[in-house]
C-alpha positions as CSV (number, residue, x, y, z in Angstrom):
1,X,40.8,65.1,78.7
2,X,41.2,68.1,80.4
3,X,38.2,70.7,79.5
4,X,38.6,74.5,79.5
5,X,35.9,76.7,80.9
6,X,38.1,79.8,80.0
7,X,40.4,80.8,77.6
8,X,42.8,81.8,79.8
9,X,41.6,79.2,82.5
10,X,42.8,75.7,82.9
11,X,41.8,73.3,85.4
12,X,44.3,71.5,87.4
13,X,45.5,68.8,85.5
14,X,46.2,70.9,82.7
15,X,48.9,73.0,84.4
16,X,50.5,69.5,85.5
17,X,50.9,68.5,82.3
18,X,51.6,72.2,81.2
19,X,55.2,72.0,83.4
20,X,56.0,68.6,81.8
21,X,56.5,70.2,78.7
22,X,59.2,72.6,80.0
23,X,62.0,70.4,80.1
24,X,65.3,71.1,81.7
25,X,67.6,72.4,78.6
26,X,66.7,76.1,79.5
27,X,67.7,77.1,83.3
28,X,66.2,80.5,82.7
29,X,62.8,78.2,82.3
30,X,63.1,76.2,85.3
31,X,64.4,78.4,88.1
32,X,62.3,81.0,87.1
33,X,65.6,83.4,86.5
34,X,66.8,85.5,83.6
35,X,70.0,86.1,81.9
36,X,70.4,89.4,83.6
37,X,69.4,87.8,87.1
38,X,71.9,85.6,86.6
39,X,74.8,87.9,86.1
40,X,73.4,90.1,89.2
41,X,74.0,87.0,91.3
42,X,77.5,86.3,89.5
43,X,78.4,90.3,90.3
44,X,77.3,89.8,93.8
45,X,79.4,86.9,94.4
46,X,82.7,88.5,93.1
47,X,81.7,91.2,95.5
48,X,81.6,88.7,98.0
49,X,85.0,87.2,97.5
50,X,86.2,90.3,97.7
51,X,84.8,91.4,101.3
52,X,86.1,87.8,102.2
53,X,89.7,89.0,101.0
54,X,89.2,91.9,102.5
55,X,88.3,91.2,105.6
56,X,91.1,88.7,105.9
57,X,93.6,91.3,105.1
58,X,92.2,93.3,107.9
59,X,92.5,90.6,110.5
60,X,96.1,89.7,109.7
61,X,96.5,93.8,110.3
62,X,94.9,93.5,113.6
63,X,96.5,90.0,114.2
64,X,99.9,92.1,113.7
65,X,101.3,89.8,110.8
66,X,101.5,93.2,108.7
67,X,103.5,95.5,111.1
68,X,106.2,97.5,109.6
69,X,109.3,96.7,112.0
70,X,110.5,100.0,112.1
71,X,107.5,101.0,113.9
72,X,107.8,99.0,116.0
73,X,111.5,99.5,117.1
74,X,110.3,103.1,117.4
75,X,107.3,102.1,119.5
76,X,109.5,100.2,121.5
77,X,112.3,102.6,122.1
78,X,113.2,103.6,125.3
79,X,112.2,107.6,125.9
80,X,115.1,110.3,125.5
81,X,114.9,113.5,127.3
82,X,112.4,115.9,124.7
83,X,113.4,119.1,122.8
84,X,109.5,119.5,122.1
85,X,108.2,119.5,118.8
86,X,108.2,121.5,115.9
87,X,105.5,121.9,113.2
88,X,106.3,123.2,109.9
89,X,104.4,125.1,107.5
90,X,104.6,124.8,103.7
91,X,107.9,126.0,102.7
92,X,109.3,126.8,106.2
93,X,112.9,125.8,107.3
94,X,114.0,123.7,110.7
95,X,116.9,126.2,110.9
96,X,114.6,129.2,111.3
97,X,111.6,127.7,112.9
98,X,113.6,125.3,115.2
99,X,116.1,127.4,116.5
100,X,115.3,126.6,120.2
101,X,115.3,122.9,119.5
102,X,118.2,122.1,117.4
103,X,120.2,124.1,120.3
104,X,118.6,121.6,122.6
105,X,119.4,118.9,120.6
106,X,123.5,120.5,119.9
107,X,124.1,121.2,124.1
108,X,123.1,117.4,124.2
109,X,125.3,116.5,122.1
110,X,128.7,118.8,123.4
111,X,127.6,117.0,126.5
112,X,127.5,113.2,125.9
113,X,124.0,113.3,126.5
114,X,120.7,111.6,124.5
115,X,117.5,113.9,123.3
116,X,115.1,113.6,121.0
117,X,112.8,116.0,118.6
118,X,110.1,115.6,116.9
119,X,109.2,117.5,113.3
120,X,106.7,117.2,111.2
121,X,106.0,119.1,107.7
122,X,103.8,118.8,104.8
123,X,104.3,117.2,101.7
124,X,103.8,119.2,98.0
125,X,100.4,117.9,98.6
126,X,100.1,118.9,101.6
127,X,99.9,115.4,103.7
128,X,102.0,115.2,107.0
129,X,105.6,113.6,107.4
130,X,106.8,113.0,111.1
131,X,110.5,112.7,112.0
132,X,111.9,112.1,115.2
133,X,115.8,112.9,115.9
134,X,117.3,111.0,118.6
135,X,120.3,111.7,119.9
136,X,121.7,108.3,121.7
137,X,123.7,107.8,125.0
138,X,126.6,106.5,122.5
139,X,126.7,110.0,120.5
140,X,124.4,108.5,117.2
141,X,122.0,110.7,115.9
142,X,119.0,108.1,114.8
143,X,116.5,109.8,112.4
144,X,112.7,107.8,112.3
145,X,110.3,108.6,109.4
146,X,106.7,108.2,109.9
147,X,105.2,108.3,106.1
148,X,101.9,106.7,106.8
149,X,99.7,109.3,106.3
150,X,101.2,110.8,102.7
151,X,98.9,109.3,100.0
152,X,101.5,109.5,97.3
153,X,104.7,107.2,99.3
154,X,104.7,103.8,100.7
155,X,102.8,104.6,103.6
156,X,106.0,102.5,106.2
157,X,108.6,104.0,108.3
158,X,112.0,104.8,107.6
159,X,114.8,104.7,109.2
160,X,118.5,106.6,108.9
161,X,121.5,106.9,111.7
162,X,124.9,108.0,111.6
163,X,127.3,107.4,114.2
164,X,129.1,110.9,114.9
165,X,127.2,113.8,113.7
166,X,129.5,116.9,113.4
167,X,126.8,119.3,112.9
168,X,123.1,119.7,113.1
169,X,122.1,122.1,111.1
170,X,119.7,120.1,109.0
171,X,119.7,117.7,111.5
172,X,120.6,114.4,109.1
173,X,122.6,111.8,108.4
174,X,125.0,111.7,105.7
175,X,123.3,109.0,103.3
């Protein structure tokens, strides 16, 4: 028989037959964890998942299985002579703002021969749009849209041609 010199002090056999009596029909007992411990470790485990998925969609990115094939046709392109770049502001027209370029881009075409022009202009929100006009060797206009970096579209490229543009104006292809 175990004697007690304390209240609140046992001697050792007493706490070895103190943990016999916890049995294993309460976890929270015999790991020494809580209910709310419990879910913590749950939480941290769908977070876990979740940086695995992540990080797996970020090294198929970088592994290139996610490339959006129209830029890379336009990464791949072979270089036209350049009739600069325009920016646009909010609200601003190509005709007004470009008039040096699209007469670039019209004495290539009288001629036969290929340019390219690059214009980029805000959203409504405000986020930019690139576009590069190519006129080809064969007398196509091509027209590439970069959208990656407007929050509120699908974030690819785009891409639009017509065979022989008449005019230039609003340098497009008749959809």
């Amino acid at each position: 028989m175990g004697a007690k010199t304390h209240p609140l002090v046992y001697l050792d056999d007493d706490v070895a037959d103190q943990s016999r009596r916890v049995g294993p029909a309460d976890p929270a007992r015999t790991t020494g964890r809580s209910r709310a411990c419990r879910r913590c470790v749950a939480a941290v485990s769908v977070r876990a998942r979740l940086v695995a998925v992540a990080a797996t969609f970020l090294l198929a990115a970088g592994c290139g299985m996610l490339d959006d094939p129209v830029e890379d046709r336009w990464e791949s392109r072979a270089e036209l002579s350049s009739c600069g770049e325009v920016s646009l502001a909010q609200g601003e027209e190509i005709q007004k703002q470009a008039v040096r370029e699209i007469a670039c881009l019209r004495r290539a075409l009288k001629s036969g021969e290929s340019a390219e022009l690059k214009v980029t202009y805000p959203t409504v929100e405000g986020d930019p749009i690139r576009e590069y006009h190519r006129l080809t060797p064969q007398g196509r206009l091509e027209v590439y849209t970069d959208s990656t970096d407007d929050r509120y579209s699908d974030q690819k490229w785009s891409f639009a041609e017509c065979y022989t543009p008449e005019w230039l104006a609003e340098i497009s292809c008749d959809q």
